[in-house]
C-alpha positions in Angstrom: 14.4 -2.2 -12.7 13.4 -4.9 -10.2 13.0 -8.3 -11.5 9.1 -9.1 -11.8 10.1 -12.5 -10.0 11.4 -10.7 -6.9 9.3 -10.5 -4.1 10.4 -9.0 -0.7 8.0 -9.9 2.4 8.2 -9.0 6.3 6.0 -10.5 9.1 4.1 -7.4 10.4 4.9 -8.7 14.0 8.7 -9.3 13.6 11.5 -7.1 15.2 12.9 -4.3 13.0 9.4 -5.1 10.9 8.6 -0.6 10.5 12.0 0.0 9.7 12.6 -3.3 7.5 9.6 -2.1 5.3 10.4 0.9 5.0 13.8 -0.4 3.2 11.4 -2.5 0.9 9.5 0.4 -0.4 12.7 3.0 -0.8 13.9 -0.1 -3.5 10.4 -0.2 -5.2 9.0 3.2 -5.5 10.3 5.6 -7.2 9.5 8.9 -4.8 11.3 11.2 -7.1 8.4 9.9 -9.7 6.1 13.4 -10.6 3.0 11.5 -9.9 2.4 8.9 -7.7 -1.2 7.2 -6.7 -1.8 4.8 -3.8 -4.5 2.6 -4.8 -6.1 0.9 -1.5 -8.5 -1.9 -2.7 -11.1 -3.5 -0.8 -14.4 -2.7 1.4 -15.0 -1.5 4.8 -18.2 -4.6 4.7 -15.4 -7.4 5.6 -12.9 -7.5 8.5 -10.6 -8.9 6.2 -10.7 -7.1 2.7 -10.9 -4.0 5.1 -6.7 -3.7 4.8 -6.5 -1.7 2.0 -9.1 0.9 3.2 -7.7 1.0 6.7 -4.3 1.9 4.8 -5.9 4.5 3.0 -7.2 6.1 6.0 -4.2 5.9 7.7 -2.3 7.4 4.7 -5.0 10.1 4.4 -4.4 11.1 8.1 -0.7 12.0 7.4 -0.3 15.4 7.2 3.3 14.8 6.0 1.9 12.6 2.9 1.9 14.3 -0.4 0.6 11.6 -2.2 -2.7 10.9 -3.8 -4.2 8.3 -1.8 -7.3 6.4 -3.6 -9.7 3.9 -1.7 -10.4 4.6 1.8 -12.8 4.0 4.3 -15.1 6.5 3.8 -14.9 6.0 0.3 -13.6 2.6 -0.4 -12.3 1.7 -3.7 -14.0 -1.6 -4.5 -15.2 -4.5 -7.5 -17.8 -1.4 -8.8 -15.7 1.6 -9.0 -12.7 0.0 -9.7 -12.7 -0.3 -13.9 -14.0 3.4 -13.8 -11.1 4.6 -11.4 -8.6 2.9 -13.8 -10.1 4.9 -16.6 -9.6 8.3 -14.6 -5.7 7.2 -13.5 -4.9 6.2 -16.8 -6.1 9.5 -18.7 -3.9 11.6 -16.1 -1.5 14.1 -18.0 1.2 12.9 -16.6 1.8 8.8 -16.4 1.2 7.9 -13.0 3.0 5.3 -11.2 0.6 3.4 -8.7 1.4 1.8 -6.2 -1.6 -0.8 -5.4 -2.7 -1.9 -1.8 -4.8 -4.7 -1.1 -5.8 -8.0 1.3 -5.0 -11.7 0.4 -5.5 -14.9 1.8 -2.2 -17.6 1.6 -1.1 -20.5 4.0 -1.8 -20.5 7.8 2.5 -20.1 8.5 2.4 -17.0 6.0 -0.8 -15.2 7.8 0.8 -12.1 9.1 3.3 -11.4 6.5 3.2 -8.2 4.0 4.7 -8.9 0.4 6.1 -6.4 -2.1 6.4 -7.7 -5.6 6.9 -5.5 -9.0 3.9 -5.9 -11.4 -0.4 -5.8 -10.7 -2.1 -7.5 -8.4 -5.6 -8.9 -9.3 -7.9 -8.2 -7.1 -10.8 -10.1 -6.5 -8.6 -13.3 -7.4 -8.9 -15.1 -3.8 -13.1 -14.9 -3.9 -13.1 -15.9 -7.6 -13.7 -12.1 -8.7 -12.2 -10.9 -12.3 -11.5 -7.8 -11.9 -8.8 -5.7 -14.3 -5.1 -5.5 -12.8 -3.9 -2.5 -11.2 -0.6 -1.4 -9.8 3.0 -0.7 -11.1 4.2 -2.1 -8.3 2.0 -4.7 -5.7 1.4 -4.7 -1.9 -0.5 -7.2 -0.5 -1.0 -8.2 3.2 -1.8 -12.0 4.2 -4.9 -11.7 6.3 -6.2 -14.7 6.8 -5.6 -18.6 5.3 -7.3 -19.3 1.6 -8.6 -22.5 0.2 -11.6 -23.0 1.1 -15.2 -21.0 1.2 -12.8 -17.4 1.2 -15.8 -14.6 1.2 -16.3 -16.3 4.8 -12.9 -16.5 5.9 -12.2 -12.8 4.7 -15.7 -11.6 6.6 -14.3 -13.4 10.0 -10.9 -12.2 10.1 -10.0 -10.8 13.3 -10.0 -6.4 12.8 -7.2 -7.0 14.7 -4.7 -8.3 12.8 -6.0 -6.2 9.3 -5.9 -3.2 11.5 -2.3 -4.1 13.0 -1.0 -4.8 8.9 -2.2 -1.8 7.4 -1.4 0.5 10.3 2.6 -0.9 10.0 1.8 -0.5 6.0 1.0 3.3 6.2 3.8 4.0 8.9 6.2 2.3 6.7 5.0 4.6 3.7 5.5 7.3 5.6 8.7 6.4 7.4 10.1 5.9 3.5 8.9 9.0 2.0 10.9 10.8 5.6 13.8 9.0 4.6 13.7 9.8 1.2 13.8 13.2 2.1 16.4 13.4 4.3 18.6 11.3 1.7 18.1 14.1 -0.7 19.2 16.7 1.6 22.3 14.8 3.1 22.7 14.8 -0.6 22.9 17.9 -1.3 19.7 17.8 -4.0 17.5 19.7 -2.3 18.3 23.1 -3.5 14.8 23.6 -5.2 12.2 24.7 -3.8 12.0 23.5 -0.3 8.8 25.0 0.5 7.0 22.9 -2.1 4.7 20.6 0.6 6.2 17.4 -1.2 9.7 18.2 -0.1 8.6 19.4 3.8 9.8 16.8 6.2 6.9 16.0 9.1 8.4 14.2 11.6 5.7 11.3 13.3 6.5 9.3 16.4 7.0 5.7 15.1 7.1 4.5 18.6 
């Protein structure tokens, strides 16, 4: 069990950053878990709450991804839904373990960087929202600087950089879940059923 007080981050933009993720979410989420959920919060409406969304999409575009993805851009999960959609998780059969997705704001040297923390996130908390807390474990991605009037600042972020974090988020999902794989197999544990679609290995071009 990690520490609630640990918090691993990587700047989206430095060297080894894919890879260096991808470590960071083999150590927090538990892919042998029977059901896990990838909650991406936010709204297609704002440039910078758009990073959770975007992530979605991208998630929801991997063939490879067995996962149940939530909140996307098509159908965002947002302040109005999001109560209801904790209802529906939380009367699942089987426990889920969610893994929850969303924008912040931070200091101007920290803009850029993508943290990974055990425990909820809030959403809503930089624009003065209170919404319920969601997430067994938290991924957030530092979009733009907080402090001062933040529903502007998160409506002028550049697409650029929340399209650039959430695209590096997704690929680092996906790069986990292929090395998760192939540690099970050089393990020898994959003697079950390999043609179940959650233990198929797609291979995607990281480059």
């Amino acid at each position: 069990m990690i520490n609630s007080s640990i918090r691993s981050f990587v700047h989206h933009e430095q060297t080894g950053a894919l890879w260096r993720l991808s470590d960071i979410f083999l150590e927090y989420i538990p892919f042998d878990h029977e059901n896990i959920i990838f909650c991406c919060i936010g709204t297609d409406r704002s440039t910078g709450d758009a990073l959770g969304p975007l992530t979605g999409s991208f998630l929801s575009s991997f063939h490879s991804f067995p996962f149940e993805v939530i909140g996307t851009l098509e159908n965002p999960l947002h302040a109005i839904n999001l109560a209801s959609t904790i209802e529906e998780i939380q009367q699942k059969p089987t426990t889920p373990f969610v893994v929850a997705i969303d924008a912040c704001l931070g200091n101007e040297k920290n803009v850029g960087e993508i943290i990974v923390h055990e425990g909820p996130l809030f959403p809503g908390k930089a624009v003065k929202k209170e919404l319920p807390p969601i997430g067994d474990i938290s991924v957030k991605g530092i979009v733009n600087v907080g402090g001062f009037m933040e529903m502007l600042v998160l409506q002028n972020t550049r697409l650029n950089v929340t399209y650039s974090m959430s695209n590096k988020i997704a690929r680092a999902l996906l790069l986990a879940w292929q090395r998760h794989l192939l540690k099970k197999k050089h393990d020898g544990n994959n003697e079950t059923n390999y043609n179940n679609t959650r233990q198929q290995i797609g291979y995607t071009n990281f480059s």
